[in-house]
C-alpha positions in Angstrom: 25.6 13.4 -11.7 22.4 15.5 -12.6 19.8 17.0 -10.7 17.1 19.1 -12.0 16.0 21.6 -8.9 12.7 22.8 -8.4 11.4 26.0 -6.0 7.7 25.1 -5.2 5.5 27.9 -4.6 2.4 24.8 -4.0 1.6 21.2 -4.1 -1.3 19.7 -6.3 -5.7 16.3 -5.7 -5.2 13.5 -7.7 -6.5 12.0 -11.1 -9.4 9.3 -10.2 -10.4 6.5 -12.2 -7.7 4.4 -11.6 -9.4 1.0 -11.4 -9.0 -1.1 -14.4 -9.3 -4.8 -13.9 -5.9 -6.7 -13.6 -7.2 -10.5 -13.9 -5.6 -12.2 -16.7 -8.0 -14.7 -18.6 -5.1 -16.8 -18.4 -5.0 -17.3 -14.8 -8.9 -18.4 -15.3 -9.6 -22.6 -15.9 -12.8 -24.6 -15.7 -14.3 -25.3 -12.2 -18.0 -27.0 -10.4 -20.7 -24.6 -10.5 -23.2 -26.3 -8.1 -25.8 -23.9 -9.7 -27.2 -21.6 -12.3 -26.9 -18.4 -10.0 -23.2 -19.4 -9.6 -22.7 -19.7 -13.3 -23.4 -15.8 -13.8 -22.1 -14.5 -11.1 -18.7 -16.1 -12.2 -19.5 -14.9 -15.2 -20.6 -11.8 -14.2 -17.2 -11.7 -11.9 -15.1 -12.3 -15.4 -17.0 -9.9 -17.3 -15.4 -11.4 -20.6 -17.3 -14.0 -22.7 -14.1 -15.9 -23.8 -13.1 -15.8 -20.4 -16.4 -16.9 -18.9 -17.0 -19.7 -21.9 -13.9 -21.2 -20.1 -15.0 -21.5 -17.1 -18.8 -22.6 -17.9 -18.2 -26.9 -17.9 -18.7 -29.0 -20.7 -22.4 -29.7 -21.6 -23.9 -33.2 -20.6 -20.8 -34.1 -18.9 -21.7 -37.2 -16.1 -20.0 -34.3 -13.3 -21.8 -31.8 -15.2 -25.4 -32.7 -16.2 -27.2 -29.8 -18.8 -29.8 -28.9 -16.2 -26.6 -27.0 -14.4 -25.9 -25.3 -18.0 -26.8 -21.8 -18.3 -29.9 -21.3 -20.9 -29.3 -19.2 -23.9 -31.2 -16.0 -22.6 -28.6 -16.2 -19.8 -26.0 -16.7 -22.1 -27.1 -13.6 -23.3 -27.9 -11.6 -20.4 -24.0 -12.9 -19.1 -22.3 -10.9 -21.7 -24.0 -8.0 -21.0 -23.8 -7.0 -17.6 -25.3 -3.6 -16.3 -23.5 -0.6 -15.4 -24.0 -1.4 -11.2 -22.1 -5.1 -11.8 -19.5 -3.7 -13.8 -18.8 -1.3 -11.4 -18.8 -3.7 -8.7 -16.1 -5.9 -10.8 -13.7 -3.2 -10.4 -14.4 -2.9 -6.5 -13.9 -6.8 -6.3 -10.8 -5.9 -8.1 -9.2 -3.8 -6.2 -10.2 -5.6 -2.8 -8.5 -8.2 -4.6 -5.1 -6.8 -5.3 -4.7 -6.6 -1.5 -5.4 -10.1 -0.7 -3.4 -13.5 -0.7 -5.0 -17.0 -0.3 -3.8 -20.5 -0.2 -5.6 -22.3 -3.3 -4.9 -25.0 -5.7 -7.4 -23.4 -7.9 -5.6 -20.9 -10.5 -8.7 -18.7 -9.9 -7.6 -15.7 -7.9 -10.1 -15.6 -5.8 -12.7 -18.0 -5.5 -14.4 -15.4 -2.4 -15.4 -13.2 -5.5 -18.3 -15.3 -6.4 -20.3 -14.9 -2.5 -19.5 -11.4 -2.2 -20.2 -9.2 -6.0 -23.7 -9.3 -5.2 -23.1 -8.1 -1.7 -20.7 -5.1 -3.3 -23.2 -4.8 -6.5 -25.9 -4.3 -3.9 -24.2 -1.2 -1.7 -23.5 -0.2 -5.6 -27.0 0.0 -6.6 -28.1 1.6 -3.1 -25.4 4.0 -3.6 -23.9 3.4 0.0 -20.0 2.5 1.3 -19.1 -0.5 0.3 -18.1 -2.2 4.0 -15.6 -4.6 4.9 -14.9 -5.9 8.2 -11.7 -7.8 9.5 -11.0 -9.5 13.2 -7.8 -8.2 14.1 -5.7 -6.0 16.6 -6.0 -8.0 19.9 -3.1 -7.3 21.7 0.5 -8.1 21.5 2.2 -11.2 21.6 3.5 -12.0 25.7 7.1 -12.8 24.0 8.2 -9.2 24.4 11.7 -10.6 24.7 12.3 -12.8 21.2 8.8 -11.2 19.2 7.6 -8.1 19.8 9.0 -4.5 21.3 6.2 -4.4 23.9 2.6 -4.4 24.7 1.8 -1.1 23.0 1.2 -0.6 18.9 4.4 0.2 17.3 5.3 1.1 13.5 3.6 -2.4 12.2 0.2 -1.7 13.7 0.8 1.9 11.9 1.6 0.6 8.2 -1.3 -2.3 8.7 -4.0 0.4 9.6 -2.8 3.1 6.5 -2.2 -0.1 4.1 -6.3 -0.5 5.0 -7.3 2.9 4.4 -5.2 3.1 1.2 -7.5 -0.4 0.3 -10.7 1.9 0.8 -9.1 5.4 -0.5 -8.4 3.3 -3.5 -12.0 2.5 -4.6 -13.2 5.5 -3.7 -11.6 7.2 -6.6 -13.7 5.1 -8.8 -16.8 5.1 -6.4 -18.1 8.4 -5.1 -19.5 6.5 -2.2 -16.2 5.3 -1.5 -15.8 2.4 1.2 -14.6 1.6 4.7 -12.9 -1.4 7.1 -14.3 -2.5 10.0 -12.0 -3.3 12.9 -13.3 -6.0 15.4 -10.7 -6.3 18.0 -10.7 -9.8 19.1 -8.8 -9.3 22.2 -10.9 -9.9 24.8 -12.0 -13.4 22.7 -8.2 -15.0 23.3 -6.3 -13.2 26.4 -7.3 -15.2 29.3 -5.8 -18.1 27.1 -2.6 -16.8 26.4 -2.1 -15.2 30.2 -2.7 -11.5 28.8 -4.4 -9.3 31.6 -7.6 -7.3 30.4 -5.9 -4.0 30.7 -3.4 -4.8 28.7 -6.0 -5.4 26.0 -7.7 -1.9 26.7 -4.3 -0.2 26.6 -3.4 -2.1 23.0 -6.9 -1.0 21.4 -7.4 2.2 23.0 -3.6 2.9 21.5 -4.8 2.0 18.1 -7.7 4.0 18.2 -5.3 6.6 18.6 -3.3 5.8 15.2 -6.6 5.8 13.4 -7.5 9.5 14.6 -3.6 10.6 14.7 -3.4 9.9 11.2 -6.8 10.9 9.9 -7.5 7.3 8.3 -11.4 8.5 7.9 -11.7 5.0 6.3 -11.7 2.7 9.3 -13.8 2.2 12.0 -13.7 0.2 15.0 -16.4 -2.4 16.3 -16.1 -3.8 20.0 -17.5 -6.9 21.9 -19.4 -5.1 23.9 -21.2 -3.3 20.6 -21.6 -6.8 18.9 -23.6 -7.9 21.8 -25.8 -4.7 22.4 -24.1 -4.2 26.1 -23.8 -0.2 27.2 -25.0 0.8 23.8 -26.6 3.9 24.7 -23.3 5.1 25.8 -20.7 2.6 24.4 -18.5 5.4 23.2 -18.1 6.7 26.8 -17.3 3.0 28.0 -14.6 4.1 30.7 -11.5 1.8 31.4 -12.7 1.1 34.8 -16.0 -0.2 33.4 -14.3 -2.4 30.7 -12.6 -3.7 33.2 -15.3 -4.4 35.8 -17.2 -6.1 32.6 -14.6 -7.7 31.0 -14.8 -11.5 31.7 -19.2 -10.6 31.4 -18.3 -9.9 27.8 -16.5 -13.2 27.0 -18.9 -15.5 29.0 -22.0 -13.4 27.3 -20.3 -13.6 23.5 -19.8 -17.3 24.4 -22.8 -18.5 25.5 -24.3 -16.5 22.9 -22.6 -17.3 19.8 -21.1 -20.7 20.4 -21.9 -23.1 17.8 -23.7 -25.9 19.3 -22.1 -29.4 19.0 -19.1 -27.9 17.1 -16.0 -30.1 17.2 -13.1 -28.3 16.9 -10.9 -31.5 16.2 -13.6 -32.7 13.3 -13.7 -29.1 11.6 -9.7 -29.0 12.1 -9.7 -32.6 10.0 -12.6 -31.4 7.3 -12.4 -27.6 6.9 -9.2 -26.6 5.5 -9.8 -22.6 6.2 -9.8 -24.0 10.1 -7.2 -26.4 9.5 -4.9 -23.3 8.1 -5.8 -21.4 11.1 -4.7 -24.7 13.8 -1.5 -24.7 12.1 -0.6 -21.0 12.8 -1.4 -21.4 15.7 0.4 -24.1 16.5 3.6 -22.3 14.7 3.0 -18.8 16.7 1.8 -20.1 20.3 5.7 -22.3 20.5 7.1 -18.8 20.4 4.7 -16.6 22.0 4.6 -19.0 25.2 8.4 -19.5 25.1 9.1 -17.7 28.3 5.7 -18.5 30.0 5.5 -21.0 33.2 4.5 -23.6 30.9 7.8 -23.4 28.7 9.7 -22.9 31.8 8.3 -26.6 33.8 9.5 -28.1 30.3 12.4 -26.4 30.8 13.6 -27.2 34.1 12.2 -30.9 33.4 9.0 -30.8 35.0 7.0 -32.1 32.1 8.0 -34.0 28.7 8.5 -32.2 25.5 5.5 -34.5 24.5 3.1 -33.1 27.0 4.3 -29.5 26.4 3.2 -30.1 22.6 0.0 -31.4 23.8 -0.5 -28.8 26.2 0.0 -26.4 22.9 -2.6 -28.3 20.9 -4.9 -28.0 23.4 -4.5 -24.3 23.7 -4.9 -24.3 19.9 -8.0 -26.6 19.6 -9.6 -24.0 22.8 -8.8 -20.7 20.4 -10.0 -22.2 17.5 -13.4 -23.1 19.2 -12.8 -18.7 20.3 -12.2 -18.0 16.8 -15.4 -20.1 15.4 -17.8 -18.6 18.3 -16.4 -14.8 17.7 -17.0 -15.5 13.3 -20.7 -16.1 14.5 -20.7 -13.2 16.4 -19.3 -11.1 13.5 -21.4 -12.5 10.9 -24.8 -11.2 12.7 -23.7 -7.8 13.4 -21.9 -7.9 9.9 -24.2 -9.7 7.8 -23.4 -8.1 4.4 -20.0 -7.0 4.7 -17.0 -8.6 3.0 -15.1 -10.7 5.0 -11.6 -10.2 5.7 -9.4 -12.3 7.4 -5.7 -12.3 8.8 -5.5 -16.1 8.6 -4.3 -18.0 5.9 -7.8 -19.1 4.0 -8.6 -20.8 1.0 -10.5 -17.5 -0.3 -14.0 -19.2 -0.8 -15.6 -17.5 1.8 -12.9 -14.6 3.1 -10.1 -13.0 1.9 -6.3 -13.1 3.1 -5.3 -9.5 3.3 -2.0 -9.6 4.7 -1.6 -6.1 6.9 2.1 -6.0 5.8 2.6 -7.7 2.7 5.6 -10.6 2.5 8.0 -10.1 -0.8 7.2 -12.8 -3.2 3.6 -14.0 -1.5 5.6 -15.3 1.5 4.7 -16.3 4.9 2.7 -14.1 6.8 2.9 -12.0 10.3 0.8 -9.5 11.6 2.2 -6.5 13.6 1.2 -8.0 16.8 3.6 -11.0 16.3 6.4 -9.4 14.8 8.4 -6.3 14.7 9.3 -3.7 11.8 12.6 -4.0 9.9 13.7 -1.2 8.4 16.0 -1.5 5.5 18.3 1.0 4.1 16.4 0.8 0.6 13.0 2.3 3.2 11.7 -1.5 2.9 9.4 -2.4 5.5 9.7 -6.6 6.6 8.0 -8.2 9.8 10.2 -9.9 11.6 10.9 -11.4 15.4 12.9 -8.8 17.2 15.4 -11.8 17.7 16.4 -12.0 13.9 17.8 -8.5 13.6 19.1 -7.0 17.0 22.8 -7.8 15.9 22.3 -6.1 12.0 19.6 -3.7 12.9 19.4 -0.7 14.8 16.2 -0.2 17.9 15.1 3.0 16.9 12.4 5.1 19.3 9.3 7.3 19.4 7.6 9.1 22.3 9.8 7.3 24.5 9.0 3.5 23.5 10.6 1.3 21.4 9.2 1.4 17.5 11.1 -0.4 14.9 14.4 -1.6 14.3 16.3 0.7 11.7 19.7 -1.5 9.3 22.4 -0.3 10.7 24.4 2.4 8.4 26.6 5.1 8.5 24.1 7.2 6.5 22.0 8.0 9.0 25.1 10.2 10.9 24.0 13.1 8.8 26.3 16.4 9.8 27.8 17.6 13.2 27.2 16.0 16.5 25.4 18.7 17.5 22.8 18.1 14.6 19.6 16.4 16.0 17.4 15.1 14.2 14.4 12.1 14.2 12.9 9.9 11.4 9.7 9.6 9.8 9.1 6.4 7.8 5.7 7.4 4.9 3.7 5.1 4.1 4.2 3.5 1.1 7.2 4.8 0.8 9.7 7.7 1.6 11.5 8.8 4.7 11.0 12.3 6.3 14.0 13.5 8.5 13.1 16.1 11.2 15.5 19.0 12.1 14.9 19.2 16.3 15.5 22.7 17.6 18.1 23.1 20.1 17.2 24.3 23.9 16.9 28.2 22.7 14.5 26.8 20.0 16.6 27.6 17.1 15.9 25.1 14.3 19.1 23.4 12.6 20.3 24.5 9.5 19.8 23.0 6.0 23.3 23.4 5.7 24.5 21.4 8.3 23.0 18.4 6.7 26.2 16.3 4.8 25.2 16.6 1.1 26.2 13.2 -0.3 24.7 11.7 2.9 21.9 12.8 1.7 22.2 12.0 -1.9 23.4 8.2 -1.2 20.1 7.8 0.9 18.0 9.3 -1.5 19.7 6.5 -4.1 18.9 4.5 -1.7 15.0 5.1 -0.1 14.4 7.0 -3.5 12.5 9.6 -1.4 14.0 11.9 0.8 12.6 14.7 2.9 14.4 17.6 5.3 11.6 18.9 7.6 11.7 21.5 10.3 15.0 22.8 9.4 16.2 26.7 8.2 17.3 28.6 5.7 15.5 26.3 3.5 13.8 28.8 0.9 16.7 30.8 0.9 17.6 30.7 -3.1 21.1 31.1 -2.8 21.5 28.9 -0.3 19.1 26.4 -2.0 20.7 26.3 -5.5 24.4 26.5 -3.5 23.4 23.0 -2.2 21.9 21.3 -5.4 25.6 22.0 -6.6 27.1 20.1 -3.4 24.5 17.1 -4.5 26.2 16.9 -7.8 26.5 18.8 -11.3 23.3 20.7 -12.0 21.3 20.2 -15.2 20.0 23.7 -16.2 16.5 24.1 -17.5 16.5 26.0 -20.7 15.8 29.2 -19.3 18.1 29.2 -16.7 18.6 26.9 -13.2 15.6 27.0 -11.2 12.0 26.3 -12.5 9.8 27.9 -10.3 6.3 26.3 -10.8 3.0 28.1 -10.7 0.1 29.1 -12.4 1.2 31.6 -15.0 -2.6 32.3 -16.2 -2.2 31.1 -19.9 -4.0 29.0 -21.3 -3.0 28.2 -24.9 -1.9 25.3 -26.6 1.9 26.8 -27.2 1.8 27.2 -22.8 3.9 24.8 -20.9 1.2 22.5 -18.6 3.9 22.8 -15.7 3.4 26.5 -15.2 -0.7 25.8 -15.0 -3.0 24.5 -12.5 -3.8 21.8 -14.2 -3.2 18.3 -13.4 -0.3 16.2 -14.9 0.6 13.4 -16.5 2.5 10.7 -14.5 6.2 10.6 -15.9 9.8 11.2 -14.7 11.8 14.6 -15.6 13.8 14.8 -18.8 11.9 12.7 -21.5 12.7 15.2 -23.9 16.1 16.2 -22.6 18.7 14.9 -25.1 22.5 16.0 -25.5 24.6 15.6 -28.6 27.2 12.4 -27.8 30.5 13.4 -27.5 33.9 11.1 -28.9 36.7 10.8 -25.7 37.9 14.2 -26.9 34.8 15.6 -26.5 33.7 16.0 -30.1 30.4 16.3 -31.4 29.5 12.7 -32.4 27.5 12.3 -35.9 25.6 9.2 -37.5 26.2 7.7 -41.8 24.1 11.1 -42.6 26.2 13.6 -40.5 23.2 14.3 -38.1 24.5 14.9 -34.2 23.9 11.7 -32.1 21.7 12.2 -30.1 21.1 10.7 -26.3 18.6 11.0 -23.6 19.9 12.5 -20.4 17.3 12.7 -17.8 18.5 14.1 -14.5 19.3 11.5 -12.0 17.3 13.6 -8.9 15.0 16.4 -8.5 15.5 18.6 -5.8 12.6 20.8 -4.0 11.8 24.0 -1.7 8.5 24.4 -0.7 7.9 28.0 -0.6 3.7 27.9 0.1 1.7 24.9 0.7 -2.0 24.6 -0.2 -4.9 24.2 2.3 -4.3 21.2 4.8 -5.3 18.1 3.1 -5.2 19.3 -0.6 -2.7 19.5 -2.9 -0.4 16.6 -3.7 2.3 15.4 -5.2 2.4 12.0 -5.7 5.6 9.7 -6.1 5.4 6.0 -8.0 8.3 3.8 -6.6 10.1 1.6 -9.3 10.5 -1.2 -6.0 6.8 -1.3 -5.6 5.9 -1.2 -9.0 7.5 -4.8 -9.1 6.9 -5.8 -5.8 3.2 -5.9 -7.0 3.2 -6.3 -10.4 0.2 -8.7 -11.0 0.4 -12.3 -13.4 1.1 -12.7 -16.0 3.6 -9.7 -16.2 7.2 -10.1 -15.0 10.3 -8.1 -15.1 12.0 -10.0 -17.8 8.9 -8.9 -20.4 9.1 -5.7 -19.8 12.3 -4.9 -19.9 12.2 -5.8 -23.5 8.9 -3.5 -24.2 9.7 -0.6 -26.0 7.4 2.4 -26.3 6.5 5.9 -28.9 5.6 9.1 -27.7 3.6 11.6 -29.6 2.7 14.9 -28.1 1.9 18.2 -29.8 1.6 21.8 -28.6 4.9 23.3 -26.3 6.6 20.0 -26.0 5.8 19.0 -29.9 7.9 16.0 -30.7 7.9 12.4 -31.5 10.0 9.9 -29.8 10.4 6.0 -30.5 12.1 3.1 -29.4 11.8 4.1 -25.3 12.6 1.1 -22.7 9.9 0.5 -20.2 12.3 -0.2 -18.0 15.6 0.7 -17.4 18.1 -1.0 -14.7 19.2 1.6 -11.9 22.9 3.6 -12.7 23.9 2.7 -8.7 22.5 -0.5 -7.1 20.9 -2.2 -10.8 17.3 -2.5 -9.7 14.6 -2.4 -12.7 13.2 1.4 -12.6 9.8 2.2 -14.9 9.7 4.9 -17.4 6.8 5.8 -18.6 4.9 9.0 -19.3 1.4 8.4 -18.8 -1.1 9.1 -22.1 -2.6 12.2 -21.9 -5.3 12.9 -24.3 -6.8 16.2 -24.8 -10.1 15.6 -22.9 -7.7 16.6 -20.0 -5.6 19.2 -21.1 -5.8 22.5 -22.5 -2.2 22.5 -23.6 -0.2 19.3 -24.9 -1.8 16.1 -25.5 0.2 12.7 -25.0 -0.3 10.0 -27.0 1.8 6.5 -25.6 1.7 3.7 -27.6 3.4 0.2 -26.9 5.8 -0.8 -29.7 6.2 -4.7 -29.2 3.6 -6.2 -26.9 0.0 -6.0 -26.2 -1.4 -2.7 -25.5 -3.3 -3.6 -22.6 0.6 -3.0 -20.9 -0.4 0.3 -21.1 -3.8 -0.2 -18.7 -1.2 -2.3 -16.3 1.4 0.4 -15.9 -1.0 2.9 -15.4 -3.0 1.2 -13.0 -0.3 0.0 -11.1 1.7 3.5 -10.8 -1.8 5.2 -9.0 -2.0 2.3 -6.5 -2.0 3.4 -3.0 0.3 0.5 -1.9 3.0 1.9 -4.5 2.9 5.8 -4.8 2.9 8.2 -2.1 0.8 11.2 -1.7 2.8 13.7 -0.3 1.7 16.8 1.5 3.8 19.4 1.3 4.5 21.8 4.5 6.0 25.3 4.0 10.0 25.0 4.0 10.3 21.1 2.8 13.3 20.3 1.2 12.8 17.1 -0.6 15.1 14.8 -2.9 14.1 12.2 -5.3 15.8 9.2 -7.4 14.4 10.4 -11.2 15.6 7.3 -12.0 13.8 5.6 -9.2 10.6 7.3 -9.1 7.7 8.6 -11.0 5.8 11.6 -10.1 2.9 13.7 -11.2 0.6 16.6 -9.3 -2.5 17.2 -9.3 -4.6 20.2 -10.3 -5.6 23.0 -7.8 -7.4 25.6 -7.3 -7.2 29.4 -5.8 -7.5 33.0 -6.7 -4.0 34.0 -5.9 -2.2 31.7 -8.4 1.4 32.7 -7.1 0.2 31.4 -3.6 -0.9 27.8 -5.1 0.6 24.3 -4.0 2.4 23.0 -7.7 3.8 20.4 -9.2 7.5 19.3 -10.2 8.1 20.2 -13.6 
């Protein structure tokens, strides 16, 4: 085994302008349009004339008269939209990516028409664009078969960074960026399902907590009590006992303010198939949620029939959908011109599905208030009900509380018993292991950590970081362990690359002793060794050339010697798993694993290299891993230029894979702190830094070579 070890003397902000469009034309087919407007705003929304002559109907069609047709100077206005709707295409996009409806229509998202000219509006007034979503209530009373208890847990913190990353994403292609809107409905449904008020202050204040803990500057929060104008002067300062003294004001007042009048919730349940979706999770969640309530427990002991406990349910769901209709009122007058997001299953045409925690394969989904966090050993993140995994998984803690339930593995026993240590799951990947000091306050040693321990998690999570522990920018020691992970791969000037800005700036200058940003790519691209016969002979081809092979390093291994200013300075990580987890239609695995791929680069790496695999299976567990080196043209370099070019299929592959590897719900961002010692699957992972700043280049946060 290979690893290629780094000593960082800094970390890197990263490359913008990640938003290109992934809608396939072929996912597009010919629909109603009830009007002209509609026609160009699809239109508009599809940006492509071949695309958008698809979708336009047939003219002087009986469904489709000619006075619905678009007239030829809208023809011609279509196919050339303005700068703030093209703009506003790529924000739709993005938004998008992070949703999932239930649709017949091959149309992504049907929701797209009602809301570009909202977006294309906050484009042209160059504001945020805002979203708002009706979510975080409280947990779910099973706190035996569901949930770990009535506080947030890890699901609540993955749902509210997996937002933020939604709005971090578009603002790297929007300066104005954008932000989520959090309208707990809490207070709309607790007296239904028995939960007390406080409990409902507790959940949200504890969430509010998350938000500020973790600096996610993107999402706000918007109670009842501010929807309906109550103790606005000093809402911020409401106090629990005042919540509480007003709670049951606040659902009377929201009720009898926004109630729809003569809304039948058993007629829209029938007709409305957004509402109909919604009565059927209900119907699924409340059986469990009420299973040890007193109405479960007079079925139970045969007080009532199994046929009035179902009807009892429906009734509870008919009364919470009548809630839920009354509290969409109430959020579309305080939040007239933001796009909608919902938690609920939804046919897309006037919200989108944004699952908080998205299911593998589009599957069913749960929201971290009705369901708790699987770990797996791969660093996977599933909800589940706590009932599912107590036997194969392991309760794991914070601050006291139960957090998340951890797969049970030997892995985890890391060194000597007197090793303590806790763990750190990142967001959207990567696991972070802290070294707790002892009573005296003396910090574990990095070498009490068990080396292939270590090495078979980091095969494993891909991502693997020792925090808090000593001795860890020690060079001997350092380079004494990368030997214990395996056999060392040395650079060509020796076995450590220390990384920082050398001050050179010509062509012949490697970019990985600069300050400049970097490519996306994995180590060793143009590492090759001469193929060797089984008695270790040189190996030559028909024309007596050595055979060559490419032998990239199967793990980079890091010290952290300075860190840049807090929140600057980056490295970021693309995972192979979530690189396919959310690759977008058309594209599967099986194409790309037959697209093959040139490099041409000049300057200090000046080569050419052919006949590269996209993808390549993994050497230990055979999962499909990207390779890739990003293209890199001179505009952003003053040393060498990349030029990528896809062999065999479409170039627009190129566009996909880069997209893709700068999405927030596949790469990490990590922030390095002074003495990290961090391990990564160069098989499994991408990674790139991004470009810094500073007068003292030898104190500057780097990137991995």
């Amino acid at each position: 085994m290979a690893v290629a070890i780094h000593q960082l003397h800094a970390s890197q902000p990263a490359p913008t302008d990640r938003g290109a469009s992934l809608f396939s034309p072929r996912r597009a087919r010919r629909c109603p349009l009830p009007s002209s407007l509609e026609t160009k705003l699809l239109a508009y929304l599809l940006s492509w004339p071949t695309v958008a002559s698809r979708l336009l109907p047939e003219p002087d069609s009986d469904e489709h008269p000619r006075s619905h047709q678009p007239s030829r100077s809208d023809r011609a206005w279509l196919r050339k939209p303005g700068p703030s709707t093209k703009l506003a295409l790529r924000i739709i996009d993005i938004i998008q990516r992070y949703g999932q409806n239930s649709s017949s229509s091959d149309i992504p998202w049907a929701g797209k028409v009602k809301f570009l000219p909202l977006v294309e509006k906050y484009v042209k007034n160059n504001e945020p664009v805002r979203m708002v979503l009706p979510a975080f209530p409280f947990k779910s009373p099973n706190r035996v078969d569901k949930v770990l208890g009535s506080l947030p847990d890890l699901g609540e913190e993955l749902a509210l960074m997996h937002l933020n990353g939604l709005c971090e994403s578009i603002r790297e292609i929007y300066e104005y960026g954008a932000t989520v809107t959090i309208t707990s409905d809490g207070l709309v449904y607790n007296d239904l399902m028995g939960i007390e008020d406080s409990e409902v202050w507790e959940y949200s204040t504890a969430v509010r907590d998350i938000i500020k803990a973790k600096n996610l500057r993107h999402i706000n929060t918007l109670r009842i009590v501010d929807i309906l104008g109550t103790h606005e002067s000093t809402s911020k300062d409401l106090t629990r006992e005042e919540y509480l003294a007003h709670a049951g004001c606040y659902r009377r007042e929201l009720m009898a303010k926004f109630e729809p009048a003569d809304f039948d919730s058993r007629e829209a349940v029938r007709n409305d198939k957004d509402i109909c979706m919604t009565y059927k999770g209900y119907i699924k969640f409340l059986t469990k949620d009420l299973a040890h309530s007193r109405l479960t427990k007079a079925m139970m002991d045969g007080k009532i029939s199994k046929r009035r406990f179902k009807k009892a349910i429906e009734q509870l769901a008919l009364k919470m959908i009548i809630r839920g209709k009354t509290f969409a009122a109430a959020i579309a007058f305080k939040c007239a011109n933001y796009v909608r997001l919902s938690i609920h299953a939804s046919t897309g045409e006037t919200k989108l599905t944004v699952p908080l925690i998205p299911p593998p394969n589009g599957g069913y989904i749960m929201t971290p208030w009705h369901s708790s966090i699987a770990v797996g050993v791969d660093g996977s993140f599933r909800t589940v009900h706590a009932d599912e995994v107590r036997d194969t998984h392991e309760l794991m803690y914070r601050d006291g509380r139960p957090y998340y339930y951890r797969e049970k593995s030997p892995l985890y026993d890391l060194g000597a018993t007197t090793l303590k240590v806790e763990f750190e799951y990142l967001y959207p990947c990567g696991l972070i292991i802290h070294g707790i000091p002892d009573a005296a306050g003396v910090k574990p040693s990095f070498r009490d950590v068990d080396a292939g321990k270590l090495r078979a998690l980091a095969q494993l999570q891909s991502l693997v970081v020792l925090r808090g522990f000593a001795e860890t920018t020690n060079r001997e020691i350092f380079i004494s362990r990368a030997h214990e992970l395996g056999e060392v791969q040395p650079w060509t000037f020796g076995t450590l690359q220390q990384v920082k800005d050398s001050g050179r700036k010509d062509k012949l200058e490697n970019n990985v002793t600069s300050s400049e940003a970097m490519a996306m790519h994995y180590d060793g691209v143009f590492k090759y060794m001469t193929q060797k016969d089984e008695n270790g002979v040189d190996m030559l081809d028909v024309n007596g050339n050595e055979i060559k092979l490419q032998k990239p390093p199967k793990f980079q291994f890091f010290t952290c010697i300075a860190t840049a200013p807090k929140g600057t300075g980056h490295t970021l990580f693309a995972s192979s798993r979530l690189f396919f987890k959310y690759l977008p239609h058309p594209y599967t695995v099986e194409r790309l694993e037959a697209v093959r791929w040139r490099m041409d680069t000049d300057g200090f790496w000046d080569s050419k290299i052919a006949n590269l695999p996209l993808v390549v299976r993994h050497p230990v567990n055979g999962t499909p891993c990207v390779r890739w080196h990003e293209p890199w043209p001179a505009s952003k370099t003053k040393f060498s230029a990349f030029q990528t070019t896809i062999e065999n299929d479409s170039q627009e592959i190129c566009d996909v894979v880069n997209s893709l590897l700068y999405d927030r719900r596949v790469t990490l961002r990590f922030e390095w702190e002074q003495g990290d010692i961090l391990i990564s699957d160069n098989t499994a992972m991408l990674h790139t830094g991004t470009a810094y700043t500073g007068e003292d280049i030898n104190n500057q946060p780097y990137s991995p070579s």
